[in-house]
N, C-alpha and C positions, 0 to 999 in steps of 0.2 A: 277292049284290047285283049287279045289269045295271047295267052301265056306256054313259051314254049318247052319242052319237055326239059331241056338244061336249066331254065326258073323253074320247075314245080320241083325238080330233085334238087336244088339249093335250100326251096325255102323249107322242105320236108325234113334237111339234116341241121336245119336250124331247130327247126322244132322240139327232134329227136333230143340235140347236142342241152338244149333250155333244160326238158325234162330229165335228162342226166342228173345237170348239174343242182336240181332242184332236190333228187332222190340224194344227190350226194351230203347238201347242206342239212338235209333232214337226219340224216344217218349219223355224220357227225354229231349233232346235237346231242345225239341218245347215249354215243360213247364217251363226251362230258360229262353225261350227269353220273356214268355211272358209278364214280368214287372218285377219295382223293390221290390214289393211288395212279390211276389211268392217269389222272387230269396232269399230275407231278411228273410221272414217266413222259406225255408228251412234250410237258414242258422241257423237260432234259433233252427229250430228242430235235425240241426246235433249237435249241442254245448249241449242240452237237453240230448240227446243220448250222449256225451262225458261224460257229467256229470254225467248223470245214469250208463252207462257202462265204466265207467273209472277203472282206478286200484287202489289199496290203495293209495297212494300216494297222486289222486285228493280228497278221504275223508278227509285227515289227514288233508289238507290248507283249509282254509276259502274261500270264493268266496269273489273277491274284486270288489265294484261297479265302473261303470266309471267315477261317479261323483268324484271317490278318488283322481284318475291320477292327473287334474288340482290340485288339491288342496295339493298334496305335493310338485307338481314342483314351484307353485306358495310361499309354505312356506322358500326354501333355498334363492328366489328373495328379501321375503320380509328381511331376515336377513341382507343379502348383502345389503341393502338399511340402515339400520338403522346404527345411527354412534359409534364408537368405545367408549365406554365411562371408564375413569380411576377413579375409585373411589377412594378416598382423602378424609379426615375429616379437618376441619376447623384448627386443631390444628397440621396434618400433611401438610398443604400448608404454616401454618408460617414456622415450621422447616425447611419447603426446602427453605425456604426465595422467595416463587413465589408472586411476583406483580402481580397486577389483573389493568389492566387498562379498559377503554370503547372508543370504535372505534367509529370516527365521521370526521367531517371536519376538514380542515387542509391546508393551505398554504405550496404548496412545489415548488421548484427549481431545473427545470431540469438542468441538467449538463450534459457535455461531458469529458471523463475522457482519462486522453494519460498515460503513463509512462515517472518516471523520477528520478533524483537521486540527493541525496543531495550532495554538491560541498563547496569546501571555499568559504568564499565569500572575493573576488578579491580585494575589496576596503580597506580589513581588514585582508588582510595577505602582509607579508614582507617577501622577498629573502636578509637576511644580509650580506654583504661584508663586508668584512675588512676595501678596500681603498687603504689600503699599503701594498704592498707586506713586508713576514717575516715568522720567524718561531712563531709555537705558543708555549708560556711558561708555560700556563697554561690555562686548559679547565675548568671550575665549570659548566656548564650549562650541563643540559643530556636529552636527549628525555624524550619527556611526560612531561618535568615539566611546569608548569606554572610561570612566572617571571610577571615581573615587570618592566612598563616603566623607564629607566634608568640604570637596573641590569645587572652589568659583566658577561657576556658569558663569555670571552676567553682575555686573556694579550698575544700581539705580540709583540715583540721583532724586531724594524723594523729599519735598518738605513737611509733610504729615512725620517721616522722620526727625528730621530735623528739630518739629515741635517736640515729640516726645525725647529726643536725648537735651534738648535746654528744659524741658522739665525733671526730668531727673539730675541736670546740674545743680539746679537753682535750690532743690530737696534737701541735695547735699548741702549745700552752704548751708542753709537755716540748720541741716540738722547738724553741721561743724558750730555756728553760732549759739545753739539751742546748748548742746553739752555745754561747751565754755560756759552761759550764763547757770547750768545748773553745777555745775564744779562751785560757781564761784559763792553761790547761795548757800551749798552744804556747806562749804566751808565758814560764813560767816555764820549759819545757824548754830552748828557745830560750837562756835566760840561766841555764841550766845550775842551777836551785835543784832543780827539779824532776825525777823518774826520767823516762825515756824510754815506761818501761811505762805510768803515769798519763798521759800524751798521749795513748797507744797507747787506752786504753781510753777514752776521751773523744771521741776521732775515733768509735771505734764506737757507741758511744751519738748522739751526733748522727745519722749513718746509717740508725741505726733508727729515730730519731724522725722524722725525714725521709720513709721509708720509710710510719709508722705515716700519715700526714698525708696522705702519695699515695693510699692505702689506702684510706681517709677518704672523700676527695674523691669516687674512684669509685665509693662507693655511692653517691652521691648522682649521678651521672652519671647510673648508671645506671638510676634512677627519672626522672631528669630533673628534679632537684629543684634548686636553686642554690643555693651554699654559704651564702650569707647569706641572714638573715629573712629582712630591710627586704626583700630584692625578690619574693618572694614572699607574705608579708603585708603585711596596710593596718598592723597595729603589732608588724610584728618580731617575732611570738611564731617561737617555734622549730617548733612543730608543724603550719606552715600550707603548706600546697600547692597552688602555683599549675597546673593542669590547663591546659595549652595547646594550639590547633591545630597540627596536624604542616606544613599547606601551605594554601594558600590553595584555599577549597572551597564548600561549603553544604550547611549542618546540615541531613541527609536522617532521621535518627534519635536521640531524645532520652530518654534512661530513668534522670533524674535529676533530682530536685527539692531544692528547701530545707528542709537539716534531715535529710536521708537519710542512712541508713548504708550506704558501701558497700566490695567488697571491691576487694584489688587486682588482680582478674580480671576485675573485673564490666565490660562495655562499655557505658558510661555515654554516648558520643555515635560515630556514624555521619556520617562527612563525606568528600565525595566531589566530586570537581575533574570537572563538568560537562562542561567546555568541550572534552571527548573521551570515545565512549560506546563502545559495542556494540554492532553489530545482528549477533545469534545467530539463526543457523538449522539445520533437520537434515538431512541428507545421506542419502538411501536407497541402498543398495547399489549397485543398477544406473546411481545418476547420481554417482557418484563418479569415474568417469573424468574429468568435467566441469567436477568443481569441484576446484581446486589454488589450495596457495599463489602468490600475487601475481596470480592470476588479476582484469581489470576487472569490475565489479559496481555495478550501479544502485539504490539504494533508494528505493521509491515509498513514501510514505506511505498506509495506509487511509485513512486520516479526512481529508484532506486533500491539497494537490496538489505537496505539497513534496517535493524530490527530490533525490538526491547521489549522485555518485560515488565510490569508492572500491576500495580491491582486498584478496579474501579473507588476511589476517593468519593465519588456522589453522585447522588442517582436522584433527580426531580421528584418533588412527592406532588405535583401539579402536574395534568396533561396540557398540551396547549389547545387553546379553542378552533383554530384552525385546521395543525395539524394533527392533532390527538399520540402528539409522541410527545415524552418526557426525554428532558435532558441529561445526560451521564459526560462524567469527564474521567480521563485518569491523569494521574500527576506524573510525570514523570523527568526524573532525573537530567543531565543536559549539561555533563562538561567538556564536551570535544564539539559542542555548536553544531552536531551532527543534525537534531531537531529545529527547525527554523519555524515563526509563527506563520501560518499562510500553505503552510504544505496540507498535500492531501495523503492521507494514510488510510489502513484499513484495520480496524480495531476487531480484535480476534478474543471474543469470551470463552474463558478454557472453562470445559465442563470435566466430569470424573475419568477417572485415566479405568480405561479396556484392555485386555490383556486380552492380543491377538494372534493368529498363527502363524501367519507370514508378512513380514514386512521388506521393505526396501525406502533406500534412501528416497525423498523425492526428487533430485535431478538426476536420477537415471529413468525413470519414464519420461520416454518419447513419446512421440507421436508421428509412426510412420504410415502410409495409407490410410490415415485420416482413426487409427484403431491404436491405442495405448500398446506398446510395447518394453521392453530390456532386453539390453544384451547382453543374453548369457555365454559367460566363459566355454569353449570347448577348444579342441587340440586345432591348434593351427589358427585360432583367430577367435573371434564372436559369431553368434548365431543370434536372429534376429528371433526373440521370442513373444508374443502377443499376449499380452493380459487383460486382467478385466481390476479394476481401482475399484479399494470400499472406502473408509474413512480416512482423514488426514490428521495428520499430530506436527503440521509442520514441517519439519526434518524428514519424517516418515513418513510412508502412503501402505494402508494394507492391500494386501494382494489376494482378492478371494479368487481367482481361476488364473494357470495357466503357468502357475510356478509354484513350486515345494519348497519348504524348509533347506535348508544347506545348499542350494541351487549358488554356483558365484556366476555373479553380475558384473557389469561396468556400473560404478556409480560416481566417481568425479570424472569429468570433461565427456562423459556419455555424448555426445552432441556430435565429437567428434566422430566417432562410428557413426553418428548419424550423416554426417555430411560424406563421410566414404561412401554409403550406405545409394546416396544422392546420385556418387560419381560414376556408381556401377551402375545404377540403373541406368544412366543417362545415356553412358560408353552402349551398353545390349541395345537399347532401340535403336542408336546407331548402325 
C-alpha cells in the first residue's frame, strides 16, 4: 500500500516530537541530580504553580505556615501535663467535712501481715457436764444468753445422787449416835464406874463416823452437788441436781432439752467469757524469725474497719507435718463484743519504727487512672497530684515521689474530690 505525502509528513513529526520528548526527560534528570538546592527550588516552584493554578477549593483555605504544625501538636502535650484541678470554695470543703493535713516526717513500722481468725479463748470457755448421769427436769438456760457465775442451767433428777446424799445422811446419824455413846462413856470413866477400854472404844467409833461423814460430803463435792435438797430442788427431793455456770459467760453451745437422758460425760452446755478472744494465725517457716513472743501486732478487721492492738501471747515450737507452718495466737481484750469468734481478720506484726521524710495519712491516697494519687491544696480548689507509695505504718503511707515535706493535702473524706474528680471527667467526654 503507497503511503501518501500527508502520512509520511505525520508519521516524521511523530518521530521528531518522540525524540524531543526523549532529550527533554534526559535533560531533566541531570538538573536533579545536580544539588539539593535545584531540586528544593523546583520543588517550591511546583507548589507555587499548585497554588496559582489550583482549583477553588485551594482559594477557599488559608495557607497554613510550618511553624504552625509544632505548635499545635505541642499545645494537646502541654494540657496533658497540667494537673486536674477540682474547684471548691472554702465554705463547700467544710460541708464535705475534708480535712486538710500537711505531708512531712514521720516514724513508721514495717510490718508483715498473715491471715487469721478470731477463735474463743481456750482458758475462758467451759464444756459443762453434768457428773451424774439422769434425766433433765428442767432446762432455764437458752443459747445466746449470758449468765452468771453460779446460775442454774438445768435440774437433773439423778439417783446415783440420791445414793450419795442418803449416804452421807445415814454418816450423820452414826456420827450424831457415835458422840452421844462417847460423851456417855467419858463420863462414866471419868467417875470410875466404867473400864477405861469401853471409852477407849467409843473414842474410836466416833472417829470413824466422823471420818465416814467427811467421806460423804466429798462425793458430793466432787460432782458439785450440795449436801442438802432444798438447795438444789424446787421440793427437796434427794435426787435432783442443780447444773450451774462455772463463771460468768454466754451460752455459745446448748445439747440439752427437757425430759432428756443424759450421761455424766455428756457436754450438755458450752460457755465461754467473751470479753477476751483469740486472733490465731499460721506462721511459715521463713517468717518465723519475725513473729516472737510479746512481739506488737495490729488486728484489722475484713468486714469492717475496726482494729486493735495487741502482742503475740504464743508462737508453736512444732511445725505441722502437712503444712510446715506453726501456730501463733494473740490475746486480745473484748469488751464492747466488737471481736466475734469466726471472723476473718488480718494480723499485722509491727517490726522497728523508720524515720521517714514524707508522709501522709493513708486515706488520702487514691487511686485515680489506675496510678496512686493526693490532692493537694492550691488557690481555688484541689489539684490532682500523682505519687509513688513506699512503706506503710497503718495510719501513714511514705511518699517516696511526687510530693515534698509541707505540701497540704486532703486527708479525711479524700474520696470525695475523688468522685468530683469522676463527674468532671464524665461531664468533658460528654
Amino acid at each position: 500500500m503507497a503511503i501518501s505525502k500527508q502520512q509520511r509528513a505525520a508519521v516524521v513529526a511523530i518521530l521528531v516530537a518522540g525524540l524531543l520528548g526523549g532529550a527533554a526527560i534526559l535533560f531533566t534528570g541531570k538538573g536533579g541530580s545536580s544539588g539539593e538546592a535545584g531540586h528544593e527550588h523546583g520543588e517550591h516552584a511546583e507548589q507555587g504553580e499548585h497554588a496559582d493554578h489550583g482549583d477553588g477549593h485551594a482559594h477557599d483555605q488559608p495557607a497554613s505556615s510550618p511553624a504552625s504544625a509544632p505548635a499545635a501538636a505541642a499545645a494537646p502535650a502541654q494540657a496533658a501535663d497540667q494537673p486536674h484541678v477540682i474547684r471548691l470554695t472554702p465554705e463547700q470543703v467544710q460541708q464535705a467535712g475534708i480535712g486538710i493535713a500537711t505531708a512531712g516526717p514521720a516514724p513508721l513500722r514495717g510490718s508483715v501481715d498473715f491471715p487469721g481468725e478470731i477463735r474463743f479463748n481456750d482458758d475462758r470457755t467451759a464444756h459443762v457436764v453434768p457428773r451424774v448421769a439422769g434425766v433433765a427436769q428442767a432446762v432455764p438456760a437458752n443459747l445466746g444468753e449470758q449468765v452468771a457465775k453460779g446460775q442454774v442451767l438445768a435440774v437433773i433428777a439423778s439417783t446415783a445422787l440420791a445414793e450419795q446424799r442418803s449416804e452421807l445422811l445415814a454418816a450423820q446419824r452414826r456420827e450424831a449416835l457415835a458422840r452421844a455413846t462417847y460423851a456417855r462413856e467419858k463420863t462414866l470413866w471419868q467417875e470410875k464406874i466404867s473400864a477405861e477400854q469401853d471409852y477407849q472404844q467409843a473414842r474410836t467409833a466416833l472417829e470413824e463416823a466422823q471420818i465416814a461423814v467427811q467421806n460423804a460430803r466429798q462425793k458430793l463435792v466432787a460432782i458439785g452437788a450440795s449436801e442438802s435438797a432444798a438447795k438444789d430442788g424446787k421440793g427437796g427431793s434427794l435426787n435432783q441436781f442443780a447444773l450451774r455456770a462455772p463463771f460468768d459467760g454466754i451460752i455459745v453451745e446448748k445439747h440439752l432439752s427437757l425430759g432428756e437422758a443424759v450421761k455424766e460425760d455428756a457436754s450438755v452446755f458450752t460457755i465461754s467469757d467473751l470479753s477476751s478472744v483469740w486472733a490465731e494465725f499460721v506462721v511459715s517457716a521463713r517468717d518465723l524469725d519475725q513473729v516472737r513472743v510479746g512481739e506488737t501486732v495490729r488486728i484489722r478487721s475484713t468486714a469492717s474497719e475496726t482494729q486493735a492492738e495487741g502482742k503475740v501471747s504464743y508462737v508453736g515450737a512444732l511445725l505441722g507435718e502437712q503444712t510446715r507452718t506453726a501456730k501463733a495466737r494473740v490475746t486480745l481484750a473484748n469488751p464492747g463484743m466488737a471481736w466475734r469468734p469466726g471472723l476473718f481478720v488480718t494480723v499485722s506484726v509491727l517490726g522497728a519504727a523508720t524515720q521517714v521524710p514524707v508522709t501522709v495519712e493513708a486515706d488520702a491516697v487514691q487511686q485515680v487512672d489506675g496510678r496512686s494519687a493526693v490532692f493537694v491544696a492550691v488557690p481555688g480548689g484541689f489539684a490532682v497530684q500523682p505519687v509513688k507509695t513506699g512503706r506503710s505504718g497503718g495510719k501513714l503511707v511514705e511518699i517516696t515521689e511526687g510530693l515534698q515535706a509541707g505540701a497540704r493535702y486532703a486527708a479525711a473524706n479524700s474520696f470525695i474530690l475523688k468522685s468530683e474528680l469522676g463527674k468532671a471527667s464524665a461531664g468533658h467526654e460528654h
